[in-house]
BAFI-3210 file (N, C-alpha, C; in Angstrom, 3 decimals, decimal comma, padded with zeros to 6 digits):
// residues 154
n [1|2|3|4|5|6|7|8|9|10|11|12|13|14|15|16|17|18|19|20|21|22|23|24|25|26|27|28|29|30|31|32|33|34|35|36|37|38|39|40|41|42|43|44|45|46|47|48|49|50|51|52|53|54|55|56|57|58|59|60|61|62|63|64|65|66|67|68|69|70|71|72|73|74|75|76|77|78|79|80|81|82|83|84|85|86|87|88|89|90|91|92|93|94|95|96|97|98|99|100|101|102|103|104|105|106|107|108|109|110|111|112|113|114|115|116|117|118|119|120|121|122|123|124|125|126|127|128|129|130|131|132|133|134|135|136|137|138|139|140|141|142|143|144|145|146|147|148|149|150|151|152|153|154]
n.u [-000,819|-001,386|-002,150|-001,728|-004,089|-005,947|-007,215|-009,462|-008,880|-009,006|-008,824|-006,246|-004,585|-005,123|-004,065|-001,386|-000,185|-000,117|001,943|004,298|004,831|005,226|007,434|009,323|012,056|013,016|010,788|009,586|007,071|007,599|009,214|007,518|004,889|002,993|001,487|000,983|-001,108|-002,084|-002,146|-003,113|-006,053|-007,416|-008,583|-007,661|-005,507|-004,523|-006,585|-006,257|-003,793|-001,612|-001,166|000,977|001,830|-000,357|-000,458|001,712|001,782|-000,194|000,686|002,736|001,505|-000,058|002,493|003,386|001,074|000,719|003,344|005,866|005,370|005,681|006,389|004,512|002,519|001,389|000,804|-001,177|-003,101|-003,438|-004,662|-007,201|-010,834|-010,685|-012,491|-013,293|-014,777|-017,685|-016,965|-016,250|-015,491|-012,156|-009,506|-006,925|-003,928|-002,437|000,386|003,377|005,988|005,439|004,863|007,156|009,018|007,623|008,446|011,186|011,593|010,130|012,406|014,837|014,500|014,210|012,391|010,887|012,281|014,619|013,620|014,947|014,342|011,691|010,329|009,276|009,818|008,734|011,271|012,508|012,323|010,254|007,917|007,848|006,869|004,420|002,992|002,933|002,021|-000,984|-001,531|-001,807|-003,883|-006,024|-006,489|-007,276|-009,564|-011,373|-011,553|-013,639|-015,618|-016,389|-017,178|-015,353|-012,959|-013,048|-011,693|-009,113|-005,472|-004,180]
n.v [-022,267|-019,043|-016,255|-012,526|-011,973|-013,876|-012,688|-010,192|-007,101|-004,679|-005,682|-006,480|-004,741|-003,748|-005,158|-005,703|-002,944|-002,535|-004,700|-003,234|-000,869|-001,868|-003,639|-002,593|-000,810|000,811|001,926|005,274|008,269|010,651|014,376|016,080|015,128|015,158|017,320|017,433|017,456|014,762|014,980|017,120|016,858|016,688|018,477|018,164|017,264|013,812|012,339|010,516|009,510|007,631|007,373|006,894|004,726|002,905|003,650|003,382|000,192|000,346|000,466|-001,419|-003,463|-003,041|-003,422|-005,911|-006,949|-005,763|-005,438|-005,023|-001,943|001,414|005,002|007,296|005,655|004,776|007,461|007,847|005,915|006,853|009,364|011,836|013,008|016,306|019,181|021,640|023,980|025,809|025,069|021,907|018,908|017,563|014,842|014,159|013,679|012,305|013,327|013,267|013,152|011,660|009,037|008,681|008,779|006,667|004,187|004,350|004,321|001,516|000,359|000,515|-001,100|-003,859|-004,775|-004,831|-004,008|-002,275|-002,143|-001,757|000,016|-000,210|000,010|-000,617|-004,358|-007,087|-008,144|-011,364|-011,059|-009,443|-010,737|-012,974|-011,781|-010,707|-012,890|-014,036|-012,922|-012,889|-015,319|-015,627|-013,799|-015,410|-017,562|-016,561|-015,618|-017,984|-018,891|-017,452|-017,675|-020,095|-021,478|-020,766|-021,980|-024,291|-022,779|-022,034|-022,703|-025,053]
n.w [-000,693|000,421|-000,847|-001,213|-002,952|-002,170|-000,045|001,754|000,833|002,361|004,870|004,685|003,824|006,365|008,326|007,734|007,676|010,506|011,346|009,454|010,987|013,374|013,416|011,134|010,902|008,954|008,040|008,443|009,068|007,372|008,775|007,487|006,941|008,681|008,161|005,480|002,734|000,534|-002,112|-005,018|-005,190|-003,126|-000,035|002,667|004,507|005,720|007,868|009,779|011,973|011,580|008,904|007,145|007,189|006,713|003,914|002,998|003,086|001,399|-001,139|-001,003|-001,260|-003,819|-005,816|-005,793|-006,849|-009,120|-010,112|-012,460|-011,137|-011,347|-010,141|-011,909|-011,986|-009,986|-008,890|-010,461|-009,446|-007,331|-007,138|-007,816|-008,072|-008,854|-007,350|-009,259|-008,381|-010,007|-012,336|-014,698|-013,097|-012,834|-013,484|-011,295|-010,549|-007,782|-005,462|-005,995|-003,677|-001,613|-002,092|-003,701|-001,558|000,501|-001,345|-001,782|001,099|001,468|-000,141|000,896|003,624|002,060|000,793|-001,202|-004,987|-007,228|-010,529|-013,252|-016,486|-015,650|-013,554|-010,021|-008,386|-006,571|-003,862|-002,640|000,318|000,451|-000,947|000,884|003,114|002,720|001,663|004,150|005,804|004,819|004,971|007,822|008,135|006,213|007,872|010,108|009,322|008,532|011,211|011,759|009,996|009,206|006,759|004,556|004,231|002,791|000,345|001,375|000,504|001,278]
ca.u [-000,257|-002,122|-001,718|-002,824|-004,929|-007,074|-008,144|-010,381|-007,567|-008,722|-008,223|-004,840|-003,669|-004,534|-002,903|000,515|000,253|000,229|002,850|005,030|004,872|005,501|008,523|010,415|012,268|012,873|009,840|008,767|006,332|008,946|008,650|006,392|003,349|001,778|000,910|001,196|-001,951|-001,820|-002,758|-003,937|-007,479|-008,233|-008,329|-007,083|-004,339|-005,580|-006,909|-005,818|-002,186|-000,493|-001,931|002,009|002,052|-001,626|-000,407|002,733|001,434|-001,379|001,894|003,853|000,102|000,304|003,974|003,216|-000,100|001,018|004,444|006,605|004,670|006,234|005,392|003,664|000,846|000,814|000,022|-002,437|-004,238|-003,901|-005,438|-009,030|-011,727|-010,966|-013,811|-013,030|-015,896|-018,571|-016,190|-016,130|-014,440|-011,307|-008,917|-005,744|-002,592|-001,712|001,664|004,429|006,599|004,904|004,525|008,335|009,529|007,683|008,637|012,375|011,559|010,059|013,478|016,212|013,958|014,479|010,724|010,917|014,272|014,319|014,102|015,364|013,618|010,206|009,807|009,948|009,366|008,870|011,871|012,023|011,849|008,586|006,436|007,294|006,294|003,261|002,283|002,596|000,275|-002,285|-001,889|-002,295|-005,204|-007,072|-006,555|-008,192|-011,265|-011,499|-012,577|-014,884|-016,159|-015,801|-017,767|-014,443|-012,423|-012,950|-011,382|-007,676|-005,103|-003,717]
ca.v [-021,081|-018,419|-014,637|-011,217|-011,845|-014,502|-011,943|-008,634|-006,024|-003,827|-006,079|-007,053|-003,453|-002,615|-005,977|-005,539|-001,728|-002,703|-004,972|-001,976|-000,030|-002,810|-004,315|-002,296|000,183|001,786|002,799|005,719|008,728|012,082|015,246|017,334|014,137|015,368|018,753|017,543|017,106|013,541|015,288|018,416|016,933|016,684|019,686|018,391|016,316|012,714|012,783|009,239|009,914|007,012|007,502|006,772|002,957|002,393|003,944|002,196|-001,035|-000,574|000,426|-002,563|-004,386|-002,532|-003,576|-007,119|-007,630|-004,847|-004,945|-003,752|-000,619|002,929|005,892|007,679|004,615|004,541|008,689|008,311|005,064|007,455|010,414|011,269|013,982|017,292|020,096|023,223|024,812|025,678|024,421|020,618|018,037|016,852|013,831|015,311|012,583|012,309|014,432|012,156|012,873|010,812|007,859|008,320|008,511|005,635|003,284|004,505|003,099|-000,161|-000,461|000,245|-002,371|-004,963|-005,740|-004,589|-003,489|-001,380|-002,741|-000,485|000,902|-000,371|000,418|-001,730|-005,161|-006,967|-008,925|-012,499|-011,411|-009,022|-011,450|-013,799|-010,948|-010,687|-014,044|-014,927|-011,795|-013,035|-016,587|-015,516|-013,567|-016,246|-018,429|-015,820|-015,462|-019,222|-018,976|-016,423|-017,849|-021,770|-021,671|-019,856|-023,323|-024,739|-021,803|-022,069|-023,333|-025,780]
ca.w [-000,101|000,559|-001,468|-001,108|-004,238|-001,761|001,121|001,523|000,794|002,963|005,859|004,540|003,984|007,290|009,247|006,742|008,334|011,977|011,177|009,395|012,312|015,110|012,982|010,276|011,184|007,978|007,400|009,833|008,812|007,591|009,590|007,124|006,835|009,410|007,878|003,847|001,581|-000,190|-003,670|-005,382|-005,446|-001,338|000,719|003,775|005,183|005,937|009,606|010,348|012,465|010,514|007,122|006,227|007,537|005,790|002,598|002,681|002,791|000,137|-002,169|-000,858|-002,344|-005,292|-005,743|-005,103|-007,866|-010,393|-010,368|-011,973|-011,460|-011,485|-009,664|-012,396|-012,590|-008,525|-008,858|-011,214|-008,818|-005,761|-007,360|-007,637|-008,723|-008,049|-007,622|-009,430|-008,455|-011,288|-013,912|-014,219|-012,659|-013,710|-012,760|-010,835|-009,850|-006,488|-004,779|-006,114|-003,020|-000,403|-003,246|-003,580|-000,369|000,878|-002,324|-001,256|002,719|001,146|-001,106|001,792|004,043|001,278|000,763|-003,211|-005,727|-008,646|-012,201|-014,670|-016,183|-016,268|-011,770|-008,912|-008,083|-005,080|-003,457|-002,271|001,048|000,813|-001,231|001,424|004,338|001,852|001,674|005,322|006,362|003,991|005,357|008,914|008,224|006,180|009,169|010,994|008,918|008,480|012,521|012,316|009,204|008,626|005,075|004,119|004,777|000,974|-000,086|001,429|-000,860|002,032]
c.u [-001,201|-001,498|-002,816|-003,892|-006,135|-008,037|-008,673|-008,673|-007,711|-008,196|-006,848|-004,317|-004,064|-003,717|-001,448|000,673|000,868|001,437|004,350|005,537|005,318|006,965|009,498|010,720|012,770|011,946|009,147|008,044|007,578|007,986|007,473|004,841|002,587|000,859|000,779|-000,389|-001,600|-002,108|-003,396|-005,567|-008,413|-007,941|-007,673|-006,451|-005,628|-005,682|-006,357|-004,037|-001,115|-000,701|-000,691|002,278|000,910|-000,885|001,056|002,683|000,317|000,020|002,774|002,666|000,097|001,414|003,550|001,599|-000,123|002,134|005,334|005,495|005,775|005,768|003,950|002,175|000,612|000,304|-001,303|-003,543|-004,674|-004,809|-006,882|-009,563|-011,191|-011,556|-012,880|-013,897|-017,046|-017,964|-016,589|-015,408|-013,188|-010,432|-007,461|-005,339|-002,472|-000,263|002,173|005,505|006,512|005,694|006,504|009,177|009,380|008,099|010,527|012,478|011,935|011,523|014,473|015,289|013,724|013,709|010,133|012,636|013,287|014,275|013,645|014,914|012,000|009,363|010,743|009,127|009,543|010,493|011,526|011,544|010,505|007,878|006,582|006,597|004,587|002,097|001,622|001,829|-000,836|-002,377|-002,111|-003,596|-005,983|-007,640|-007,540|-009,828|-011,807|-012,176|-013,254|-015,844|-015,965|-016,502|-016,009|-012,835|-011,924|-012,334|-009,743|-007,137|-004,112|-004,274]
c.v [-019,908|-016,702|-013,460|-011,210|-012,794|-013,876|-010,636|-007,770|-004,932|-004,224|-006,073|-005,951|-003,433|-003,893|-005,461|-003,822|-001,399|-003,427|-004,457|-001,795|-000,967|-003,248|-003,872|-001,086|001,641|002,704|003,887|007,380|010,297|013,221|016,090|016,084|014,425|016,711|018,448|016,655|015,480|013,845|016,915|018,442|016,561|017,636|019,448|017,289|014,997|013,036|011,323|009,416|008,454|006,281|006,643|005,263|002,033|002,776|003,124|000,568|-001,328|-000,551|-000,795|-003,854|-004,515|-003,250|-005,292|-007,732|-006,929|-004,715|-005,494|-002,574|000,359|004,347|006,848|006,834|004,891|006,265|008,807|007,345|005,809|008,811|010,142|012,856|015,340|018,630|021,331|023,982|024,622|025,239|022,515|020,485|017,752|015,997|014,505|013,680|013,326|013,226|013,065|012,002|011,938|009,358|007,484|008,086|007,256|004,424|003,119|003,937|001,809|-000,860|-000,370|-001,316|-003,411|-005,171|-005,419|-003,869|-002,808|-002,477|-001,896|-000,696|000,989|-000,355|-000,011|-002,862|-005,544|-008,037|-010,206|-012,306|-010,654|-009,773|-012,434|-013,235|-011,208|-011,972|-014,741|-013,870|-012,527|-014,410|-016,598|-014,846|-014,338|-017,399|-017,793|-015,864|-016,590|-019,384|-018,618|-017,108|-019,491|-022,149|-021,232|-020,978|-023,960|-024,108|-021,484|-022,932|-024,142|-027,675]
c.w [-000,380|000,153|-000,912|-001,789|-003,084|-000,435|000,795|001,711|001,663|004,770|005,939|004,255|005,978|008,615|008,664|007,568|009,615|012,005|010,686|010,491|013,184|014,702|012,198|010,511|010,621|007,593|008,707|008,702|008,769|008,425|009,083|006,492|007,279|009,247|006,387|003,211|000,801|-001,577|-003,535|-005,126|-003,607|-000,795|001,934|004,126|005,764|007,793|010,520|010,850|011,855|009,533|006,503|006,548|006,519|004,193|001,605|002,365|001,914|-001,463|-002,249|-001,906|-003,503|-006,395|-006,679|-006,462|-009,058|-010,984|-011,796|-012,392|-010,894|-010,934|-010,415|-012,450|-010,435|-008,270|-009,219|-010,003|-007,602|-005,705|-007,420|-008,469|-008,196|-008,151|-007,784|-009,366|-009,502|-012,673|-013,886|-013,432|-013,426|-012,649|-012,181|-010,437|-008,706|-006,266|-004,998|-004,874|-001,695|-000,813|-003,065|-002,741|000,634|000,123|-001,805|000,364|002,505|000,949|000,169|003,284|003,724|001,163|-000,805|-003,439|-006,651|-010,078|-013,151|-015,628|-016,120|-014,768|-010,661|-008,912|-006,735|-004,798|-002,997|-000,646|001,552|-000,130|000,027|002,831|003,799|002,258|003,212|006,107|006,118|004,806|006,841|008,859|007,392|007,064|009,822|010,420|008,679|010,199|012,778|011,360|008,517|006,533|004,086|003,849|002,969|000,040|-000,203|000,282|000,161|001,561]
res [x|x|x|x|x|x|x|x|x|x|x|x|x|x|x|x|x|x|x|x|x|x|x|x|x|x|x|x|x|x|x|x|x|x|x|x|x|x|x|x|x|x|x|x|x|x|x|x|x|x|x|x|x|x|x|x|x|x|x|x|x|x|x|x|x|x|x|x|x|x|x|x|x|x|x|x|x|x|x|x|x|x|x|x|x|x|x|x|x|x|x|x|x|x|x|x|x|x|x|x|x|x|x|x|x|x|x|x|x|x|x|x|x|x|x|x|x|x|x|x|x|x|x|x|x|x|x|x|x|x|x|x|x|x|x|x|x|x|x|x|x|x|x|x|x|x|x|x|x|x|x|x|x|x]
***
């Protein structure tokens, strides 16, 4: 069987995204996303118009190879450098309300639960959304790429 852990993650965030969007209807992008900063440490709103389907599904990832993780650890992974000018650098956490709002989608769409108090984990039926992404796209790269064959866990 084939896991997230066996494909390029960035492929597999962005199939699990398109899939979001085409299929769950919990999860849709709130009204102030399209104007809101992802963090103190970027100046400008992401430019990609559904940043909130991609970001959702690297969290559902997250979820899914870290879990139980907690928003404070998914702030700190989403944060980054941010330039104070002639002063240093320093590390800044991510805007927890995005983080929370989409973790709250995931959970009413059944694809992770809570567990008190140490986060969320994933549910039975998002590792198996999980799994069968990953196993359609190693199929896929198995045609583009037959060396890649020895590799499935079939």
């Amino acid at each position: 069987m084939t896991t997230p852990h066996d494909v390029p993650a960035s492929k597999f965030i962005d199939r699990l995204a398109k899939y979001l969007m085409e299929n769950v209807d919990e999860i849709q992008p709130l009204p102030w996303a399209a104007f809101a900063k992802t963090g103190m440490h970027v100046e400008n709103q992401p430019q990609d118009p559904n940043w909130w389907y991609t970001r959702s599904a690297s969290i559902l990832r997250k979820v899914y190879i870290y879990g139980p993780i907690g928003l404070e650890k998914l702030r700190a992974d989403y944060g980054g450098r941010k330039n104070r000018g002639s002063k240093p650098d320093r590390v800044k956490k991510a805007g927890g309300s995005g983080i929370r709002k989409s973790l709250q989608q995931l959970e009413a769409a059944g694809l992770i639960q809570a567990a008190k108090p140490k986060g969320r984990i994933m549910s039975p039926k998002g590792r198996k959304l999980l799994q069968e992404v990953a196993g359609d796209l190693s199929k896929e790269m198995v045609k583009t790429i037959p060396e890649l064959k020895k590799y499935q866990g079939e």
